[in-house]
mmCIF file of the N, C-alpha and C atoms, coordinates in Angstrom:
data_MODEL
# 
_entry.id   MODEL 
# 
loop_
_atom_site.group_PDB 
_atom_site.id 
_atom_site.type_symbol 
_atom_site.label_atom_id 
_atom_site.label_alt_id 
_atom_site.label_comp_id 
_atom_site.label_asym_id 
_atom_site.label_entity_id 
_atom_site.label_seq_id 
_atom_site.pdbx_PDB_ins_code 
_atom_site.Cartn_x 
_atom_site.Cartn_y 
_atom_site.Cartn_z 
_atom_site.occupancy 
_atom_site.B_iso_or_equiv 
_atom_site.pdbx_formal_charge 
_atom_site.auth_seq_id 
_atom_site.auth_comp_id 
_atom_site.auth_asym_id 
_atom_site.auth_atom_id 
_atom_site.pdbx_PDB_model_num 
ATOM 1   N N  . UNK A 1 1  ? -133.065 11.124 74.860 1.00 0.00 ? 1  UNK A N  1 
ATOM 2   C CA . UNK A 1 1  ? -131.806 11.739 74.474 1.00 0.00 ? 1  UNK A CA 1 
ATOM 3   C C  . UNK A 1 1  ? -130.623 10.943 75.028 1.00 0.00 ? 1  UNK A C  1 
ATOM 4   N N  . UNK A 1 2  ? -130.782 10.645 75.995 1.00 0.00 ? 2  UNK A N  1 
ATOM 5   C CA . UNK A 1 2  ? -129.567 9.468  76.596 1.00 0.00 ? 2  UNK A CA 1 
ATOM 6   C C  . UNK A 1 2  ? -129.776 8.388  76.282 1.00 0.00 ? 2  UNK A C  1 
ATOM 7   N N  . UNK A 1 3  ? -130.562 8.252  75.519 1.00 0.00 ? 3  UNK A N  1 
ATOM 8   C CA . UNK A 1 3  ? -130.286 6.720  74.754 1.00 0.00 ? 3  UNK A CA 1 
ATOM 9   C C  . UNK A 1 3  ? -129.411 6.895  73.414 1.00 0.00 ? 3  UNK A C  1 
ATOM 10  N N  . UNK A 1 4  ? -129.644 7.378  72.848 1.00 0.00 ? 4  UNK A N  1 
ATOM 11  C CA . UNK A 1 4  ? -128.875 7.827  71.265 1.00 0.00 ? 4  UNK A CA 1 
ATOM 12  C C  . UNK A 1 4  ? -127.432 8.059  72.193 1.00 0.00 ? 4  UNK A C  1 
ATOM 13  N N  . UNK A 1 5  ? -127.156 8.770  73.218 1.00 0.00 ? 5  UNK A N  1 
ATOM 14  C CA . UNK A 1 5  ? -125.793 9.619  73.414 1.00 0.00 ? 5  UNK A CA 1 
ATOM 15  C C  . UNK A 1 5  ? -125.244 7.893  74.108 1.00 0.00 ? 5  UNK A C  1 
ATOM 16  N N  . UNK A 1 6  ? -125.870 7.332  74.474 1.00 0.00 ? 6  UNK A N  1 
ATOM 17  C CA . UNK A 1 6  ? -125.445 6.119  75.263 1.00 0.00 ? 6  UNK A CA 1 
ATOM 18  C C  . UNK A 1 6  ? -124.850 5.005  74.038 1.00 0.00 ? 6  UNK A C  1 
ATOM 19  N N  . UNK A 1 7  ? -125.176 4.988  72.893 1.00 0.00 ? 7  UNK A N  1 
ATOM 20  C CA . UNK A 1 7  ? -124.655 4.221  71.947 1.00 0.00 ? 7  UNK A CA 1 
ATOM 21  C C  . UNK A 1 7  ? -123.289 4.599  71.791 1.00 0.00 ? 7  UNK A C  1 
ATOM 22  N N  . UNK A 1 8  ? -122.216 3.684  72.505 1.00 0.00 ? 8  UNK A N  1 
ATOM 23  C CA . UNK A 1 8  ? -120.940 4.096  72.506 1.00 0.00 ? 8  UNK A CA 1 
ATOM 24  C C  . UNK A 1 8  ? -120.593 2.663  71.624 1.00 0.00 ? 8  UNK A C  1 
ATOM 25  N N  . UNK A 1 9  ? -120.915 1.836  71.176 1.00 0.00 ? 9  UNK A N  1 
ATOM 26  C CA . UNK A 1 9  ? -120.392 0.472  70.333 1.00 0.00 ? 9  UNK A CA 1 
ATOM 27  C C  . UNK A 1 9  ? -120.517 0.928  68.986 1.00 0.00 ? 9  UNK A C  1 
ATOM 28  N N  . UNK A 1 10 ? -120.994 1.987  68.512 1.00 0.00 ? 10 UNK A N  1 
ATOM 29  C CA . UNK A 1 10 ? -120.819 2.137  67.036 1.00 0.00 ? 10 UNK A CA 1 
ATOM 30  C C  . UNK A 1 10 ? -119.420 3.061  67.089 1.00 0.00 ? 10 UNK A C  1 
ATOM 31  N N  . UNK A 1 11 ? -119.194 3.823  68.004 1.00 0.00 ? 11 UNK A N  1 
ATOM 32  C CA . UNK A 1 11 ? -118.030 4.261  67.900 1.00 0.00 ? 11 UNK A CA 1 
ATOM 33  C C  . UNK A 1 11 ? -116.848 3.553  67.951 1.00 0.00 ? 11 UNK A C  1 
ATOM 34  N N  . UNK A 1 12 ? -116.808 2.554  68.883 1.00 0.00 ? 12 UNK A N  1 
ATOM 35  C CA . UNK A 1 12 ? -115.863 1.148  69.042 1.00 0.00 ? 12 UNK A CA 1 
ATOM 36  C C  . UNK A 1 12 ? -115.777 0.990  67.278 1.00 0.00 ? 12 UNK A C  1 
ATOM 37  N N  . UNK A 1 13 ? -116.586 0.807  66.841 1.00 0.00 ? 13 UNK A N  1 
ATOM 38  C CA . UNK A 1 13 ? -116.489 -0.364 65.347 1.00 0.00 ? 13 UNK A CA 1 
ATOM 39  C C  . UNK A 1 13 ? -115.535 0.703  64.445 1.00 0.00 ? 13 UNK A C  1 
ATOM 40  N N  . UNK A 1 14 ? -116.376 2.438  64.531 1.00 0.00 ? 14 UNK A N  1 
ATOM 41  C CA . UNK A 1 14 ? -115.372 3.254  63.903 1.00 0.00 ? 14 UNK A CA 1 
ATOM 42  C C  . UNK A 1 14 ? -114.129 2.774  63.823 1.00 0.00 ? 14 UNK A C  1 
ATOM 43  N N  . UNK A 1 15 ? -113.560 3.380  65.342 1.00 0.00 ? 15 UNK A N  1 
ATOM 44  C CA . UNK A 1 15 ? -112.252 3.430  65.543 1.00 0.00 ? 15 UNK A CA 1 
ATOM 45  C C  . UNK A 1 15 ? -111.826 2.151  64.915 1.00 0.00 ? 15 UNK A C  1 
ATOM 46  N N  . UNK A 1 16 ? -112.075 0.967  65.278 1.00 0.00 ? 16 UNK A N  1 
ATOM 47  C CA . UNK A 1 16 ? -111.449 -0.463 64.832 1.00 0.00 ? 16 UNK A CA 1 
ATOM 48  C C  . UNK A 1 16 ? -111.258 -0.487 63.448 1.00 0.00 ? 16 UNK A C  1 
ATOM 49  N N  . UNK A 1 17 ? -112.373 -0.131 62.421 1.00 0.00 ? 17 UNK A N  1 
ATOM 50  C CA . UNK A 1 17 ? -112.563 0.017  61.158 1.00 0.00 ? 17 UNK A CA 1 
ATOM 51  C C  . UNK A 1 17 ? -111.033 0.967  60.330 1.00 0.00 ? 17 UNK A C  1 
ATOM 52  N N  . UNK A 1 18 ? -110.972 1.614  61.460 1.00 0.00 ? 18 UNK A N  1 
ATOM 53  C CA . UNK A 1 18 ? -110.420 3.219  61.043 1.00 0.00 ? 18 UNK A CA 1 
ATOM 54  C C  . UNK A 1 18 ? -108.681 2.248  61.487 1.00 0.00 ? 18 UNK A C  1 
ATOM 55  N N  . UNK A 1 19 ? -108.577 1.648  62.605 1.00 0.00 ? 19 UNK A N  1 
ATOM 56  C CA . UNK A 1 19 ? -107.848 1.046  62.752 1.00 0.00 ? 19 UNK A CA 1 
ATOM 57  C C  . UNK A 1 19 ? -106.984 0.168  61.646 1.00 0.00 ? 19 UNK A C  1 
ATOM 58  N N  . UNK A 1 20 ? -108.395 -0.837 61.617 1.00 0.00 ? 20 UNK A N  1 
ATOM 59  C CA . UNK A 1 20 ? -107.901 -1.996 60.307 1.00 0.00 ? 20 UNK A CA 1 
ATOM 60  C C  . UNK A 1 20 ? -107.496 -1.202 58.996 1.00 0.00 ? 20 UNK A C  1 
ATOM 61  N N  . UNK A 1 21 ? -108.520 -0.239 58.514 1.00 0.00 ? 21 UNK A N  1 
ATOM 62  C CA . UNK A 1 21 ? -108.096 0.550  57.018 1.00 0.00 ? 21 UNK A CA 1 
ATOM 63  C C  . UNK A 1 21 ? -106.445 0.989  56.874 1.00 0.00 ? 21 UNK A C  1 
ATOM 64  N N  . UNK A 1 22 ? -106.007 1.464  58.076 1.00 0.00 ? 22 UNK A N  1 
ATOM 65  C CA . UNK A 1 22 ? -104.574 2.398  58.237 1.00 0.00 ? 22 UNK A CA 1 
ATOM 66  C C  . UNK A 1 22 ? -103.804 1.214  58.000 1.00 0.00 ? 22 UNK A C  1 
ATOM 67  N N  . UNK A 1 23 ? -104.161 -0.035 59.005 1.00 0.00 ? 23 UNK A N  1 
ATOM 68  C CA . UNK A 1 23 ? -102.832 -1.078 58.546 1.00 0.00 ? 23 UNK A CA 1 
ATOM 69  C C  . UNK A 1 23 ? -102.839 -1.443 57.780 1.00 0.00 ? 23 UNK A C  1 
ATOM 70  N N  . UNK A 1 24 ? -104.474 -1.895 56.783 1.00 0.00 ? 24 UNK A N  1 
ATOM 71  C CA . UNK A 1 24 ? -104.243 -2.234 55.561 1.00 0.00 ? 24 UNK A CA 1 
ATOM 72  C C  . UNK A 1 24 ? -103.210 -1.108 54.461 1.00 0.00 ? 24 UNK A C  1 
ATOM 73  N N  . UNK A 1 25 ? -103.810 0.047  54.582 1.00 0.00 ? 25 UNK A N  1 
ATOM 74  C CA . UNK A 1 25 ? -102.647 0.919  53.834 1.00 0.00 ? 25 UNK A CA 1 
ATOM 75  C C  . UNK A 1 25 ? -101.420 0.650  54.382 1.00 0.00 ? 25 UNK A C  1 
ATOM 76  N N  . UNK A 1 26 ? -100.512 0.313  55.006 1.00 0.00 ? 26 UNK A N  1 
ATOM 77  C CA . UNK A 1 26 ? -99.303  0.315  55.584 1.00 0.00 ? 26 UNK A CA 1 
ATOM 78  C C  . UNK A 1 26 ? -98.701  -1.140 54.580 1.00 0.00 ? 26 UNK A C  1 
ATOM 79  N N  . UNK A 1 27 ? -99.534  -2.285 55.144 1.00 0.00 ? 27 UNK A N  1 
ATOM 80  C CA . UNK A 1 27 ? -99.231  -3.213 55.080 1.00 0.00 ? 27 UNK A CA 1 
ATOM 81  C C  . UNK A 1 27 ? -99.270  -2.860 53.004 1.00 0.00 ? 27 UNK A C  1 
ATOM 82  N N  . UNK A 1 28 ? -99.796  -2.711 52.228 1.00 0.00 ? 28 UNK A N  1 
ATOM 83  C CA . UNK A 1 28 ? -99.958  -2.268 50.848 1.00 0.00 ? 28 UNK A CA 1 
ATOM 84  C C  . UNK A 1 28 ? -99.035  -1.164 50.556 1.00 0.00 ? 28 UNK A C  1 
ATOM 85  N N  . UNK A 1 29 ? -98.216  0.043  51.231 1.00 0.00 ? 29 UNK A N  1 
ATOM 86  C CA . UNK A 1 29 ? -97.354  0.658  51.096 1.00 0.00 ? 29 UNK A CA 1 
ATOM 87  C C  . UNK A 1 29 ? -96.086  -0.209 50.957 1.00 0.00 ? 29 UNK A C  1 
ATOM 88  N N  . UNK A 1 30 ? -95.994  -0.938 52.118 1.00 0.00 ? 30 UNK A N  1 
ATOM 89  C CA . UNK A 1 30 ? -94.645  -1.831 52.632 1.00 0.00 ? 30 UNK A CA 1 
ATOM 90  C C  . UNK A 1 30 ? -94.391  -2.945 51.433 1.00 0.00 ? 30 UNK A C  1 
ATOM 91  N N  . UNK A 1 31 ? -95.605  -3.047 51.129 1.00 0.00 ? 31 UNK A N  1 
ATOM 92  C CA . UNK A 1 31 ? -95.050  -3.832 49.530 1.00 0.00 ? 31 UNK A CA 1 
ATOM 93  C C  . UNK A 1 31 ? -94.893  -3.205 48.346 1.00 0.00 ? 31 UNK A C  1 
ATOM 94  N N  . UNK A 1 32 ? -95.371  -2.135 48.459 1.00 0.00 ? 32 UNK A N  1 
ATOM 95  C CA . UNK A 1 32 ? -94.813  -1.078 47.092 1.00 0.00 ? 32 UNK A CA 1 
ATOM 96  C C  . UNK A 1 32 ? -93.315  -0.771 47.376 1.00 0.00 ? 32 UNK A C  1 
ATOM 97  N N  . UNK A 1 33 ? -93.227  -0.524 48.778 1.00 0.00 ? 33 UNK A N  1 
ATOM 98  C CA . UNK A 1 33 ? -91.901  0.025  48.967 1.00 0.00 ? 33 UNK A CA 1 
ATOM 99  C C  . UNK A 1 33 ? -90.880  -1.420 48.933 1.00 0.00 ? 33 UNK A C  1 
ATOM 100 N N  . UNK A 1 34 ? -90.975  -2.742 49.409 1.00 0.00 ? 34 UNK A N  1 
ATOM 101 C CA . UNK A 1 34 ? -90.547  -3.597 48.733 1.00 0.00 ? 34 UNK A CA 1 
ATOM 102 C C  . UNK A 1 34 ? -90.389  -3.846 47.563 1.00 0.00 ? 34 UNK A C  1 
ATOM 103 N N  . UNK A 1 35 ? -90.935  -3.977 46.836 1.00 0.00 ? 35 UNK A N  1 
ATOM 104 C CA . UNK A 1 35 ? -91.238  -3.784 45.421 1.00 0.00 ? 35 UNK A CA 1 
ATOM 105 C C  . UNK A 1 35 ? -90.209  -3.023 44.703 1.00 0.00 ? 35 UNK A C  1 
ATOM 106 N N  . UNK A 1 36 ? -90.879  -1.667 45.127 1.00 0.00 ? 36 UNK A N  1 
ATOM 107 C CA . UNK A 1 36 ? -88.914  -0.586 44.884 1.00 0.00 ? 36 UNK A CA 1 
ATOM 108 C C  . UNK A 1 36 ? -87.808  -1.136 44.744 1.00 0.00 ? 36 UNK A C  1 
ATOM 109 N N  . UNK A 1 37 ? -87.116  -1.681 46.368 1.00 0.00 ? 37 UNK A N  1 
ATOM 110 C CA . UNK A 1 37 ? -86.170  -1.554 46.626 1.00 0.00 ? 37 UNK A CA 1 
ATOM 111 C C  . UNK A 1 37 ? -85.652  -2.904 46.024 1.00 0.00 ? 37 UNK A C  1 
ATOM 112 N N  . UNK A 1 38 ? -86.445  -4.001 45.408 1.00 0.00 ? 38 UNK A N  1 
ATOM 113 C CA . UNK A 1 38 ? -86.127  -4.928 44.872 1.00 0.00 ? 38 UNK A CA 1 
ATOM 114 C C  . UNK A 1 38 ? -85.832  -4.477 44.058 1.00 0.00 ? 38 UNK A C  1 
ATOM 115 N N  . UNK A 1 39 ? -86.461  -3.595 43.088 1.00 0.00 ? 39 UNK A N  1 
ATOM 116 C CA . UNK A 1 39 ? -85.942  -3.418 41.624 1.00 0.00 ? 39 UNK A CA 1 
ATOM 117 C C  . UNK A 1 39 ? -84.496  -2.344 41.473 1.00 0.00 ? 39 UNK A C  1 
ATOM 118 N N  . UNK A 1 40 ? -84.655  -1.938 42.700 1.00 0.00 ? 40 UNK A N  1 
ATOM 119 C CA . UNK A 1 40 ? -83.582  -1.071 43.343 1.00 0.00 ? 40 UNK A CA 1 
ATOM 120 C C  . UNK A 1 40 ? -82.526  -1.902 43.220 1.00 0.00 ? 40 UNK A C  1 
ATOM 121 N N  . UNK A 1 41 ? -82.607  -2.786 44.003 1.00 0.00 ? 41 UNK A N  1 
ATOM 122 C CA . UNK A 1 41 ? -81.084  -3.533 44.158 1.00 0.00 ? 41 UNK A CA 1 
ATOM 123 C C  . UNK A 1 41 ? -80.561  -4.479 42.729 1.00 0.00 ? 41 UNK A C  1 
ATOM 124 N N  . UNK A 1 42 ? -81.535  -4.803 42.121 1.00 0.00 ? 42 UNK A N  1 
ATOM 125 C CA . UNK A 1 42 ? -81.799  -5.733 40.724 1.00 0.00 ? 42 UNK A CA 1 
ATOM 126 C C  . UNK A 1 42 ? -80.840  -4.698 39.940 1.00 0.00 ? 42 UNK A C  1 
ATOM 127 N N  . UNK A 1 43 ? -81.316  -3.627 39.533 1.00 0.00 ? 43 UNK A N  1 
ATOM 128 C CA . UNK A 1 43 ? -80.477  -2.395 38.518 1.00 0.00 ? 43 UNK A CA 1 
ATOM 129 C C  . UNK A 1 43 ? -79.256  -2.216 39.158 1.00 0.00 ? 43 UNK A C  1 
ATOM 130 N N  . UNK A 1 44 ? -78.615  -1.847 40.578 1.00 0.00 ? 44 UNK A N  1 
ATOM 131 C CA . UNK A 1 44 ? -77.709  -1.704 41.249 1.00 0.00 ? 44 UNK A CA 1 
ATOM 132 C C  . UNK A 1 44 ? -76.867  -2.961 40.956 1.00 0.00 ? 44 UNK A C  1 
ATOM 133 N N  . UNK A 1 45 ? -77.232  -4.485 40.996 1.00 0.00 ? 45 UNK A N  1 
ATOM 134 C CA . UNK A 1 45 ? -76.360  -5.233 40.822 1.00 0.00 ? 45 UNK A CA 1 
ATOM 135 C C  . UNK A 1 45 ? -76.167  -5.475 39.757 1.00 0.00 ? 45 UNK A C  1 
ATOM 136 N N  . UNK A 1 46 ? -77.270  -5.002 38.772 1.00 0.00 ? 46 UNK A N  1 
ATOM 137 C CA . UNK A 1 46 ? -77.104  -5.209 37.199 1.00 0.00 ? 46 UNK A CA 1 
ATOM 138 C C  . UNK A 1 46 ? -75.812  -4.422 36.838 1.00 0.00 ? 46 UNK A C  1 
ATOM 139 N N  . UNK A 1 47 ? -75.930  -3.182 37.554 1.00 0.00 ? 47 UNK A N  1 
ATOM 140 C CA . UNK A 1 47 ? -74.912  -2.352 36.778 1.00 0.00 ? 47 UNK A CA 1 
ATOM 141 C C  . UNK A 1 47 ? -73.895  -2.202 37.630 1.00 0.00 ? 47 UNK A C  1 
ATOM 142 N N  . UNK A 1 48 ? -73.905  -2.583 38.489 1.00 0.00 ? 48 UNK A N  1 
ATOM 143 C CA . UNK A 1 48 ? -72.194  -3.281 39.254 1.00 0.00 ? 48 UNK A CA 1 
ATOM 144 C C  . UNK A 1 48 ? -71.284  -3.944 38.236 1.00 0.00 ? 48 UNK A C  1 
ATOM 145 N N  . UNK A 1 49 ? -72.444  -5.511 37.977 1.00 0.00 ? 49 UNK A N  1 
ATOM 146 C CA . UNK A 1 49 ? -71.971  -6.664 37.013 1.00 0.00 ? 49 UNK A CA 1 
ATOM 147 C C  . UNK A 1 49 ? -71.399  -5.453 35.936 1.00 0.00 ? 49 UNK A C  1 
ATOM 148 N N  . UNK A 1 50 ? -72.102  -4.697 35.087 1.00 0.00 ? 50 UNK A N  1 
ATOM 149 C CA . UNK A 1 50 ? -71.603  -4.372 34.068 1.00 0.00 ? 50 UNK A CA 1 
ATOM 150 C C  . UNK A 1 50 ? -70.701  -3.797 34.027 1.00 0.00 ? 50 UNK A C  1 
ATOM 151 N N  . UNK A 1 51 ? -70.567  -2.953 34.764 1.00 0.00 ? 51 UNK A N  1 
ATOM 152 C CA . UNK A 1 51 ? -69.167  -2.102 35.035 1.00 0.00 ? 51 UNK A CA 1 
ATOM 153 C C  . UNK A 1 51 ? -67.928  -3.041 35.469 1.00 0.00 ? 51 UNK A C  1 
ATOM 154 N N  . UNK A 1 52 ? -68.289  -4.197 36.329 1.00 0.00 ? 52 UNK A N  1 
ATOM 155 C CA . UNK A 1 52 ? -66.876  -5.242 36.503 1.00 0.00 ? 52 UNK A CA 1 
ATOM 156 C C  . UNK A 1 52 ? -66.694  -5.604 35.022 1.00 0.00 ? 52 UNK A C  1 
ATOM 157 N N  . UNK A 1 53 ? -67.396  -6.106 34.153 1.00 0.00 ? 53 UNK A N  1 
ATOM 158 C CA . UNK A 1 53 ? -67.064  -6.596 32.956 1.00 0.00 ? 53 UNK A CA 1 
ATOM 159 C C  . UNK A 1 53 ? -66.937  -5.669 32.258 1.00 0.00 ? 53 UNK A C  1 
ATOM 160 N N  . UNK A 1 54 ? -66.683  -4.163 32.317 1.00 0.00 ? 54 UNK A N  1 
ATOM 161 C CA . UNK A 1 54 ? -66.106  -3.199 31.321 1.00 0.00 ? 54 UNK A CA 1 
ATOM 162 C C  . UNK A 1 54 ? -64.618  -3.532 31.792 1.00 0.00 ? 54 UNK A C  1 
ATOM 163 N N  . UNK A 1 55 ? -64.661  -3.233 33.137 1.00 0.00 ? 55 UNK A N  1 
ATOM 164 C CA . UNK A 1 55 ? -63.145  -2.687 33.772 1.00 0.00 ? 55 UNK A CA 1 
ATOM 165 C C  . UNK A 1 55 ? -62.729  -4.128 33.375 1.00 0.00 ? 55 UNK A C  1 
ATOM 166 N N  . UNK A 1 56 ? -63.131  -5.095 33.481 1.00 0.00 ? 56 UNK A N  1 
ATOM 167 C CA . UNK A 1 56 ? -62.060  -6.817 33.434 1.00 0.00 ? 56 UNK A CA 1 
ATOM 168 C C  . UNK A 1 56 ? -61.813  -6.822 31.659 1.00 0.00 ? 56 UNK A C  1 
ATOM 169 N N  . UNK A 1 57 ? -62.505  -6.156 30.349 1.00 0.00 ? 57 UNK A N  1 
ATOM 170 C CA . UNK A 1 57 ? -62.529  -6.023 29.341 1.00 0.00 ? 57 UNK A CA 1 
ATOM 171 C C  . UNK A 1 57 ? -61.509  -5.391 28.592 1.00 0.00 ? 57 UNK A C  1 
ATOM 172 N N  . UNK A 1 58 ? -61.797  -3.670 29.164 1.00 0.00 ? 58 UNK A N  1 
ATOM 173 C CA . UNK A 1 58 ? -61.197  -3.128 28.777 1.00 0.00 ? 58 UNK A CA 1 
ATOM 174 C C  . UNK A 1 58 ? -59.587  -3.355 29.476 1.00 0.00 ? 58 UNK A C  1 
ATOM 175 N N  . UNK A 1 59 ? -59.586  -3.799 30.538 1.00 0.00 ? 59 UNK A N  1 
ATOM 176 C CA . UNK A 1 59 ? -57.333  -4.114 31.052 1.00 0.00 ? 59 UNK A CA 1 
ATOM 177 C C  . UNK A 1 59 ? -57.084  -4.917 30.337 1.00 0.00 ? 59 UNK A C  1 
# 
């Protein structure tokens, strides 16, 4: 019975495993959320531009 309870290195690999998986999700969030905010700022300056060239149009 204290041999099975003594296997503490498969739990090590868990945690590490469990470790690596979370940053991989992070690190794969952080580029979705890049991703966003690129297209975020792309439409934002798109429609800046457009609105300067209404207002410089229409005076």
């Amino acid at each position: 019975m204290n041999e099975t309870r003594h296997h503490h290195h498969h739990h090590d690999e868990d945690e590490s495993s469990v470790f690596k998986h979370r940053s991989l999700n992070a690190i794969e969030r952080r580029k979705k959320i890049e991703k966003y905010t690129y297209w975020a700022t792309v439409i934002i300056a798109v429609v800046m531009a457009a609105l300067v060239l209404v207002a410089y149009t229409t005076n």
